[in-house]
C-alpha positions as MATLAB code, in Angstrom:
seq = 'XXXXXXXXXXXXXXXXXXXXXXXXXXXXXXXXXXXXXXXXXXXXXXXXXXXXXXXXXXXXXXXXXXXXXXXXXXXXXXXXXXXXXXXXXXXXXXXXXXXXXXXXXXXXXXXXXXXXXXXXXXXXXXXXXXXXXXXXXXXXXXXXXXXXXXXXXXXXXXXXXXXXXXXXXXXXXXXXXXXXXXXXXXXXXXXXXXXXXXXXXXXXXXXXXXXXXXXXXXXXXXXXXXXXXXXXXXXXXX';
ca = [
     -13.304  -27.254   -2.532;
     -10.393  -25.725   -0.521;
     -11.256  -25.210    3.257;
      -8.834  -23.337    5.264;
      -8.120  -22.008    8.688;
      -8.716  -18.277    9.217;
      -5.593  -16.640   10.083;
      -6.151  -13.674   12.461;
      -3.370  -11.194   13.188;
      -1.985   -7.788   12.014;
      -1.352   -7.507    8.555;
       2.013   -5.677    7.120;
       2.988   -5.524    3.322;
       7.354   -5.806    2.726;
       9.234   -3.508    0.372;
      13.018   -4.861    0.176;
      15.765   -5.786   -2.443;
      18.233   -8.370   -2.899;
      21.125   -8.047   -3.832;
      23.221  -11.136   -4.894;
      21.340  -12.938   -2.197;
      21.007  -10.734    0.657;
      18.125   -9.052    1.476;
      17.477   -5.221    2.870;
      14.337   -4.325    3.747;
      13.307   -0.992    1.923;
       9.719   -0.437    3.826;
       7.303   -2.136    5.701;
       3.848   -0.643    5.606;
       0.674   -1.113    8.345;
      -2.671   -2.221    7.142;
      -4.653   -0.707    9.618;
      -7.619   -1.585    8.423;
      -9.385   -4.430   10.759;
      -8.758   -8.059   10.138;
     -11.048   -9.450    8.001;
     -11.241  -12.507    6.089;
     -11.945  -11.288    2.786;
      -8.464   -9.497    1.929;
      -9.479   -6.044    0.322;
      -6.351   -4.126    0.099;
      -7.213   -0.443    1.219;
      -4.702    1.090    3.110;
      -1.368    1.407    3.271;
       1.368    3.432    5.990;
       4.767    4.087    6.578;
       6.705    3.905    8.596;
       5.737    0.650   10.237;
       4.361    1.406   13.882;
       5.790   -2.445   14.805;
       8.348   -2.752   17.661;
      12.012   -3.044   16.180;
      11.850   -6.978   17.188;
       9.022   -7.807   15.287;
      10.125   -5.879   12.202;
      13.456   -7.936   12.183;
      11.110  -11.210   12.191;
       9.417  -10.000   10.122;
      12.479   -9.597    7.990;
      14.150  -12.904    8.613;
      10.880  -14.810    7.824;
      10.637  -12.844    4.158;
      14.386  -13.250    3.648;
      13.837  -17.123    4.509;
      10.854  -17.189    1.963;
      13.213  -15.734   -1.042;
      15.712  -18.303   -0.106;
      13.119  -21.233    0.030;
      12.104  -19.533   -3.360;
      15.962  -19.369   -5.080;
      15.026  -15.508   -5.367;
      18.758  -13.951   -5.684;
      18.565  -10.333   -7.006;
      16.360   -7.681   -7.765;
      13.043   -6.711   -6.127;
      10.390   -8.304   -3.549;
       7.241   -7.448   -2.786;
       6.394   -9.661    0.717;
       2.480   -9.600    2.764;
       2.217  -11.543    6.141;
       0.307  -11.993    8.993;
       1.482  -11.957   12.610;
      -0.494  -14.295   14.634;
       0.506  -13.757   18.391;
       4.813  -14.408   17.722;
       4.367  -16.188   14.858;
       5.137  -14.406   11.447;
       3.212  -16.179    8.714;
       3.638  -15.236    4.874;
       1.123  -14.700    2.867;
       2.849  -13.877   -0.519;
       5.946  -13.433   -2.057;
       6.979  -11.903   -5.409;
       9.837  -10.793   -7.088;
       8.483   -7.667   -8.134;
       8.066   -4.054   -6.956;
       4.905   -2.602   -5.092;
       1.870   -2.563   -7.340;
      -0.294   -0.144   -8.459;
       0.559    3.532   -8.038;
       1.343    2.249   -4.089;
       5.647    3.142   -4.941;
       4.415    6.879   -5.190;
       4.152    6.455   -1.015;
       7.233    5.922   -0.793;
      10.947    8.194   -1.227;
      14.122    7.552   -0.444;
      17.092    9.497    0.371;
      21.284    9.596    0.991;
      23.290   12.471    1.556;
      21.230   15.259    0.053;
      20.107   13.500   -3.170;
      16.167   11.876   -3.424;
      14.807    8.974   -5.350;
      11.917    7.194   -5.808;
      11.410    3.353   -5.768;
      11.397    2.791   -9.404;
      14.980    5.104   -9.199;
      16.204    2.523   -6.271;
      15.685   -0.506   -8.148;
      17.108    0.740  -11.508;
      19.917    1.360  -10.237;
      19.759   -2.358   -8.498;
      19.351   -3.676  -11.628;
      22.377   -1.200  -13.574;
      24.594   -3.132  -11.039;
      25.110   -0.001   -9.545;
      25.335   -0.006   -5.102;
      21.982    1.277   -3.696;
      23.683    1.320    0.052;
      22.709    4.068    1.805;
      19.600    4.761    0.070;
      17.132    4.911    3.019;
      13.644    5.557    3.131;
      12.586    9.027    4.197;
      12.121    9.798    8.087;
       8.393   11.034    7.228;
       5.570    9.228    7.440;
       3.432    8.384    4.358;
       0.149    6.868    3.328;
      -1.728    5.757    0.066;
      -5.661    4.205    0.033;
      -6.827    2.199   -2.636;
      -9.981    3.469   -2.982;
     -12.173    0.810   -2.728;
     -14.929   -0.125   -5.492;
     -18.247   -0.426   -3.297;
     -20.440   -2.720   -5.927;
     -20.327   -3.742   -9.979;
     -21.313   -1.081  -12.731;
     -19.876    0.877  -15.634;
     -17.688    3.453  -14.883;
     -18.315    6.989  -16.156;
     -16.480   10.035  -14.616;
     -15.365   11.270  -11.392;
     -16.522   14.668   -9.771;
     -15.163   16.416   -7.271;
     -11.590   15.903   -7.294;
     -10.357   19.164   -6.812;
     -12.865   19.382   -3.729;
     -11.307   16.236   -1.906;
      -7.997   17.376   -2.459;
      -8.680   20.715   -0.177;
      -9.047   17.987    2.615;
      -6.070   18.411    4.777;
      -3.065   16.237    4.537;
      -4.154   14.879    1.022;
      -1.738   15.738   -1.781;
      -2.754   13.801   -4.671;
      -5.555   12.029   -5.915;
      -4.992    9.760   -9.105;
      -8.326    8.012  -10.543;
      -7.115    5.330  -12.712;
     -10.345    3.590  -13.667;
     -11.447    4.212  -17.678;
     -14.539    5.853  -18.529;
     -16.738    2.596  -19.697;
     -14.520    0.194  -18.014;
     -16.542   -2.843  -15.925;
     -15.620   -2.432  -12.430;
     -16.035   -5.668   -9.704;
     -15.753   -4.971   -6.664;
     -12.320   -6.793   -4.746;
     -12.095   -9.657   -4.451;
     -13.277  -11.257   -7.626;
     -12.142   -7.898   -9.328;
      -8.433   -6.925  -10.458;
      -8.245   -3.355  -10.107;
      -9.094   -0.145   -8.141;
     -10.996    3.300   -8.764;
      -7.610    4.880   -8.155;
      -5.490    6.271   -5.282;
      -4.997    8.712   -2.623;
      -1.966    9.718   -1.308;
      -1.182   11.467    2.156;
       2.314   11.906    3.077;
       3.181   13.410    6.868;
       6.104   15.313    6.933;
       6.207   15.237   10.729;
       6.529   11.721   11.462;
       6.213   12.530   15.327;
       1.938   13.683   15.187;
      -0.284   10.771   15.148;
       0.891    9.113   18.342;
       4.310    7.720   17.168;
       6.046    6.376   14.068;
       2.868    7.032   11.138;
      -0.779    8.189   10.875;
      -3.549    5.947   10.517;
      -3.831    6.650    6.585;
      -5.094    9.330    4.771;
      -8.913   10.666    5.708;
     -10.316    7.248    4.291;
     -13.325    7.509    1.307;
     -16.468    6.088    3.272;
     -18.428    4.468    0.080;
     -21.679    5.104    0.396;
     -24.615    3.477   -1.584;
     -28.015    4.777   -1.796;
     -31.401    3.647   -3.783;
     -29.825    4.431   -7.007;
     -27.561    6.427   -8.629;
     -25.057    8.291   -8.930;
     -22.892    6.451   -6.240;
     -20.868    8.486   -3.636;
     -17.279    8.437   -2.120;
     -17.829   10.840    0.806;
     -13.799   12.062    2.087;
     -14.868   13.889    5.464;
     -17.616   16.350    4.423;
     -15.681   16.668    0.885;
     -17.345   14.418   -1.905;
     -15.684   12.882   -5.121;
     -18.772   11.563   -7.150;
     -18.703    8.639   -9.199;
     -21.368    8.533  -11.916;
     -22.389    5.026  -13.222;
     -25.598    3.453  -14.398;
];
């Protein structure tokens, strides 16, 4: 048995490259979901609402992670916890976001666009990716969460939740008949939301708080629910 101290704090997830050994941050995304200690990963929004001081410790404790690691080139996907001053990582990989999560996020120089997979081929080409920048607006994706065990079916409703306002897409990437656990003994997700901002200014600063967040809702039986404001997507399972 493995008995550890709960680490409280805000949680933030790193996008960044290296490039022969140095490190540029491409993103860092809020979890504004509350602490907890089970870590269910649900939301995720850029820009980062952090002060400028904390994102560069933030940054020097991931690029002193990669180091500590031998990482050298290519990408990293970083998660830590800031408890009081103290940044504390979680995880570090030399890989890309997962998921569907890199559709959050576009990048731009000059008047030419990419995505993240764009970005990091041409990283890996050998080609320069300086200048490449993330875009000014803000953007969110949800993991929609899996609220208890079944056998999926289908998913109603989609074009319904995707009237709600400041949702653009909705991907469900769950198989009909595929065994779904709920996080954290499970591996996978329902699907995902999207919700970019294109002015970063509303919200109270830097990002909203996410897209209008799936409450799951459970009743006697079945079907289950995932209620998006008054809109529903219905999941059908036995």
């Amino acid at each position: 048995m493995l008995v550890e101290d709960y680490l409280p704090g805000a949680e933030y997830a790193v996008e960044a490259r290296l490039d022969r050994g140095r490190l540029g941050v491409l993103a860092i995304f809020d979890k504004p979901d509350p602490s907890r200690p089970v870590l269910r990963e649900t939301i995720y929004v850029a820009p980062s609402r952090a002060v400028a001081s904390l994102q560069r410790q933030i940054e020097d404790a991931v690029g002193d992670a990669c180091r500590a690691l031998g990482l050298e080139h290519g990408p990293v996907h970083a998660e830590c916890r800031v408890d009081g001053g103290r940044v504390v990582i979680l995880e570090v990989a030399a890989r890309p976001i997962g998921g569907l999560c890199a559709r959050a996020l576009r990048f731009q120089r000059g008047a030419d666009e990419a995505s993240l997979e764009d970005v990091l081929l041409r990283l890996a080409m050998g080609q320069s990716i300086d200048g490449w920048v993330r875009e000014a607006a803000a953007s969110a994706v949800m993991m929609i969460p899996i609220p208890c065990g079944g056998r999926f079916r289908r998913v109603d409703g989609v074009e319904e939740a995707l009237d709600v306002e400041g949702i653009v897409d909705l991907r469900v990437t769950a198989k009909p008949d595929q065994y779904l656990v709920p996080l954290p003994e499970g591996a996978s997700y329902l699907g995902f939301i999207f919700a970019p901002r294109r002015d970063a200014r509303r919200g109270g600063g830097g990002a909203p708080r996410g897209p209008p967040a799936p409450a799951v809702h459970r009743g006697s039986g079945h079907p289950r629910e995932f209620v998006v404001r008054s809109r529903r997507v219905r999941t059908v399972g036995r």
